[in-house]
Structure formats: C-alpha cells, structure tokens
KOLKOLLUM-873175 format. One record per residue (C-alpha): z, y negated, x negated; residue in three letters. Coordinates in steps of 0.001 Angstrom, whole numbers, padded with zeros to 6 digits, always signed. Example, Ala and Ser with C-alpha at 12.3 -4.5 7.8 and 13.67 -1.06 7.14 Angstrom:
+007800+004500-012300ALA;+007140+001060-013670SER;
//
This chain:
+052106-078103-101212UNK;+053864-075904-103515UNK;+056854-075421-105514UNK;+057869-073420-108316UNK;+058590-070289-106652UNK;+055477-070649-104541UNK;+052689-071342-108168UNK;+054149-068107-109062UNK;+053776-066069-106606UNK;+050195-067111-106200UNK;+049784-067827-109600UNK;+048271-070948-109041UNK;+046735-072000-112347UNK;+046306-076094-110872UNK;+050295-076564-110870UNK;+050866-074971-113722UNK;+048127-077540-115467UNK;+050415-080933-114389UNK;+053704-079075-115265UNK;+052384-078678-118616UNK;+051124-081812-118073UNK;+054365-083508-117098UNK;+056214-081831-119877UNK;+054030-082577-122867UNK;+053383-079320-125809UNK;+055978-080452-127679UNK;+058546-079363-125205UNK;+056931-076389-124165UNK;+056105-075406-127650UNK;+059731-075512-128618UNK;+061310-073593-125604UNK;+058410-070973-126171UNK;+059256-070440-129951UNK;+063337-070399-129037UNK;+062327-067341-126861UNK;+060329-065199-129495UNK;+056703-066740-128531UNK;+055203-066763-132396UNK;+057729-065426-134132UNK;+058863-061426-134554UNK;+061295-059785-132842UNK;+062304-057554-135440UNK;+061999-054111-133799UNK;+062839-050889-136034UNK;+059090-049895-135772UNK;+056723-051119-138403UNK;+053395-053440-138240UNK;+055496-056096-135847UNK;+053162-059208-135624UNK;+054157-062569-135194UNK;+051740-063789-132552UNK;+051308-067348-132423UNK;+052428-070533-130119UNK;+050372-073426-131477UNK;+051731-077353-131069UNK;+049777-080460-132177UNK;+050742-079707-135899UNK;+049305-076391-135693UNK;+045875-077967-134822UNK;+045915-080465-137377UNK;+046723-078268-140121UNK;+044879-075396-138986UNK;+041634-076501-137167UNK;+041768-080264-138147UNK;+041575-081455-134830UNK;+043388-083409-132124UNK;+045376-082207-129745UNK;+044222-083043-126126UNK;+045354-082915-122959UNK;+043040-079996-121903UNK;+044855-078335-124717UNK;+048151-078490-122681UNK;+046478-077009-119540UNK;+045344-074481-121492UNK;+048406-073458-123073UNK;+050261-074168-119953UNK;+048851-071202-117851UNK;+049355-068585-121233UNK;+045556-068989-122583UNK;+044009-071421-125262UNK;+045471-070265-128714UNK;+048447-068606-127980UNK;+048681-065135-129149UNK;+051286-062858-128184UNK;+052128-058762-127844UNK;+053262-056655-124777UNK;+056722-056322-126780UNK;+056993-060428-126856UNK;+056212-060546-123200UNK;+058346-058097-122314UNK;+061431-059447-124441UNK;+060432-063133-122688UNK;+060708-061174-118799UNK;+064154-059303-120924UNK;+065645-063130-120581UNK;+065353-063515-116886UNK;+066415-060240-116043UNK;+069308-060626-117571UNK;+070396-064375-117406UNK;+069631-065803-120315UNK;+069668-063735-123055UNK;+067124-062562-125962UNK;+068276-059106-127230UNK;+066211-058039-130246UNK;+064390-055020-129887UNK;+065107-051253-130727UNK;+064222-047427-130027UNK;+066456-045116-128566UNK;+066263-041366-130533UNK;+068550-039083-128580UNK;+066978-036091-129587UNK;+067723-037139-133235UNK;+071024-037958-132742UNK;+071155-038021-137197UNK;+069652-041452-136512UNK;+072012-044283-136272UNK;+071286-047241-133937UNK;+072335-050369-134707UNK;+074423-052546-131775UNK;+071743-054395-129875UNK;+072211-057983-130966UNK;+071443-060583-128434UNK;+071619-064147-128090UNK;+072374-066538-125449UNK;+069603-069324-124893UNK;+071456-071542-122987UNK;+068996-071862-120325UNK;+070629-073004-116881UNK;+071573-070342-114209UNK;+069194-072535-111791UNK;+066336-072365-113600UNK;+066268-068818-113936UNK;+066960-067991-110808UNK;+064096-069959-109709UNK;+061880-067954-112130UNK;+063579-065033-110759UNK;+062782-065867-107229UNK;+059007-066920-108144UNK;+058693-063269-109451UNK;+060176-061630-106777UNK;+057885-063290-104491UNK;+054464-062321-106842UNK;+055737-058611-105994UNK;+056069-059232-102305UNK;+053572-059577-099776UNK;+051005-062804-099891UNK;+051781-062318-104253UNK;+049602-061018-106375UNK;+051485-057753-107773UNK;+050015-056435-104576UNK;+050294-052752-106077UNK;+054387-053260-105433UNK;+054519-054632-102675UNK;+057204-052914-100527UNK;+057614-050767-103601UNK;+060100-047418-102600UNK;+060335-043995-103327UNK;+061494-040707-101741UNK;+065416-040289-101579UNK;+065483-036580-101924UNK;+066710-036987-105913UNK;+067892-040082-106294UNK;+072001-040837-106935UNK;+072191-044002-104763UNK;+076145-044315-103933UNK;+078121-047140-104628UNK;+074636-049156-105642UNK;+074615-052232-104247UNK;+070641-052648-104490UNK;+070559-049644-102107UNK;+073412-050647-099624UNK;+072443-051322-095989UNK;+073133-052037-092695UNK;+073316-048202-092114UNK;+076627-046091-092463UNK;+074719-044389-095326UNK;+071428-044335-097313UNK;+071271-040766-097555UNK;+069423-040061-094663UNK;+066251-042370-095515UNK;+063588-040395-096427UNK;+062726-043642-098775UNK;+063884-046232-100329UNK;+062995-049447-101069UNK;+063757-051236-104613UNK;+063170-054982-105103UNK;+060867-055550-107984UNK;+060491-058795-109749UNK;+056921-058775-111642UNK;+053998-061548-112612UNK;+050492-060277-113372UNK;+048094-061903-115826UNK;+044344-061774-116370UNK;+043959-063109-119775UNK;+040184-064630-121088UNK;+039495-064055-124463UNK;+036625-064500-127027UNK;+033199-064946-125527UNK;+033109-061862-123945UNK;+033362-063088-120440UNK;+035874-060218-119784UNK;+039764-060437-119466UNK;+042950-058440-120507UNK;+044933-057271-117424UNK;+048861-057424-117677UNK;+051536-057123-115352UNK;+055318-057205-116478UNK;+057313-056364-114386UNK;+062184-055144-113782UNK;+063642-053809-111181UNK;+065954-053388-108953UNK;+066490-057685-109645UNK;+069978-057329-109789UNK;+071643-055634-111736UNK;+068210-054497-113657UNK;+067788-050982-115025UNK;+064023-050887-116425UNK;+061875-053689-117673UNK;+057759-052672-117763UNK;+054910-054432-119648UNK;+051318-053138-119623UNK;+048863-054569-120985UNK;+044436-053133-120452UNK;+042742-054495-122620UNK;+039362-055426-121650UNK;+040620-054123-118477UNK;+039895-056295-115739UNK;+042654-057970-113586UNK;+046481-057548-113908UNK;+047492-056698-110350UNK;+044581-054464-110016UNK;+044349-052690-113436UNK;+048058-052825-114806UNK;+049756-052962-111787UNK;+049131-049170-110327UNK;+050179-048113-113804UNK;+053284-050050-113874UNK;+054130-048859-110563UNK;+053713-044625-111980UNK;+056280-046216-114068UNK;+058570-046929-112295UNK;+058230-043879-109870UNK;+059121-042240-112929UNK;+061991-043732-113579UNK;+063462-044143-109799UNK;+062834-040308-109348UNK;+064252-038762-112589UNK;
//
C-alpha cells in the first residue's frame, strides 16, 4: 500500500495512473497550465517556448481524436503529449520550495552592474499548505535512502569553508557544528526518465532544492537521450550543489 509521499519516493508510475484517473484531465490540465505547464514564463532571455499541456480539446482540434482514459495515465506520470523545458520544471519545483508561489524568471548580471533587473514578480497560487508539504515530504523521501535520487542520498559536504552559524538547517544536538568534518544538507529532488519518439531511448532529469527549508538553490538537469534520471542527471546535479555548498 502506498500513499502520496510513498509513489514519490519510488516513483511508482501504477498510483500515479488512478490519481490521474480519479481526478479526470480536465482538472489536472487546469492546475498544470495555472503553474506555467504550456505557457511561457517570460524570462529576459530570448527563444522561450511555450511547451504544451494538452486536454480533451487539444485532441479534438489538433489530432481529431478522442480523448481516452489511457490518455490520462499517460499524462498523469509527465509522458503522452506534454511538452515542457528544464526552465518550466524548474519554475513548477520553484512553487514547492517556496510555498506556493510562481515567480517569473530572470538572470542575475553582477558583473554588469549597467544592467537593470527588474523586481522578481511572483504570484501566489493558492495551493493549500497541506498539499505542499506532502509534495515536499514525497521529495524529500525520493532523495533519501530506498528513493530513487540515490546519487543524494545522505548528501553533505566538508565544513572546512562553509559559514554555518545561526542556520537552522545545520543546528544540532552538538554545542557546535564547527567541529564536523561534514555536513549533511537535506535535499528535496524527483528524477524522471522521460520516453520519447520511437527511439526506444529516454531523457534523464532530476530537479532537485536544498536545504528544504528555508531553500537557497533550486537545480534542473535535463540529458537528453541520456539514459535514467537518478543515474545520468543526478551525479551532475549533485557537482552542483557541491558547488554551491562549498563556495
């Protein structure tokens, strides 16, 4: 038997199916499109796509055909005819991190400081707290052990440079984290190995923030052609975020 948090951190395609099932693509359609699936996010970079998040009326119009059940499954697990970009993914992942809300899109250039950046501009989606906590767990628990982001697992790095003070992700039991030679830093993540075409191969993906509270860094590869998500994208989202942790 398993729950919500459980199908996700196995990412078990079968409960996904009578979710999807249960909730009809009408529903999941619309929640998808409210959170930038199909649609652009309006980065300052140019050549944004739109992707695509296809409902009943798509297929009609588009393909002249029915939609079916095995239609929902499909769409239900992220395949079938939805199209979407590493930047979409990563803006979707954006909304659990930080409780709710879809920020559009920018680049930092601090070593053109002649280029003004617009205030981020973010929206609140009105999704319940529970929910996304429960997505939050379910991600949590991919990146821990018996998930599948088995690359992170017990992700930490060495304390020698890092500023940890007064952070409560780092606090423990101890008098004082800086005498660990590492430390460890929760990461939430969900991998993905995507079938496309005929080809009989699959995109790998992993996306991936950390620490979960109080979130620093989001991540979202994406090998194409590459194989599977916790084994291809994963080691490179965990260089990452060694990066990061050690700078």
């Amino acid at each position: 038997m398993l729950n919500i948090v459980g199908a996700t951190k196995r990412s078990n395609d079968i409960f996904f199916y009578k979710v999807g099932e249960m909730t009809g693509i009408e529903s999941i359609a619309k929640m998808a499109k409210n959170i930038g699936v199909g649609s652009k996010l309006g980065i300052d970079l140019p050549g944004e796509v739109a992707g695509l998040m296809p409902d009943s009326d798509w297929m009609k119009k588009v393909k002249g055909e029915n939609w079916y059940t095995g239609n929902t499954y499909h769409v239900a697990i992220g395949q079938g005819d939805i199209l979407t970009t590493p930047l979409q993914v990563n803006a979707l992942v954006n909304v659990v991190a930080n409780n709710g809300k879809l920020c559009q899109p920018h680049l930092l250039t601090s070593q053109n400081p002649g280029i003004k950046i617009n205030k981020t501009i973010c929206r609140d989606l009105g999704i319940k707290k529970e929910n996304l906590e429960l997505v939050k767990e379910g991600m949590k628990e991919a990146c821990s052990t018996g998930g599948t982001g088995w690359p992170l697992f017990n992700f930490k790095i060495q304390n020698a440079r890092l500023k940890i003070d007064n952070q409560n992700y780092f606090e423990s039991y101890e008098s004082t984290t800086s005498g660990k030679p590492f430390i460890n830093i929760p990461v939430a993540c969900k991998t993905g190995t995507a079938e496309f075409g005929d080809q009989k191969k699959t995109h790998a993906w992993i996306t991936v923030f950390a620490p979960i509270e109080n979130p620093q860094i989001s991540i979202t590869v994406l090998v194409e052609s590459g194989g599977e998500g916790s084994t291809v994208a994963g080691p490179i989202a965990k260089k990452i975020l060694e990066y990061w942790f050690s700078k």
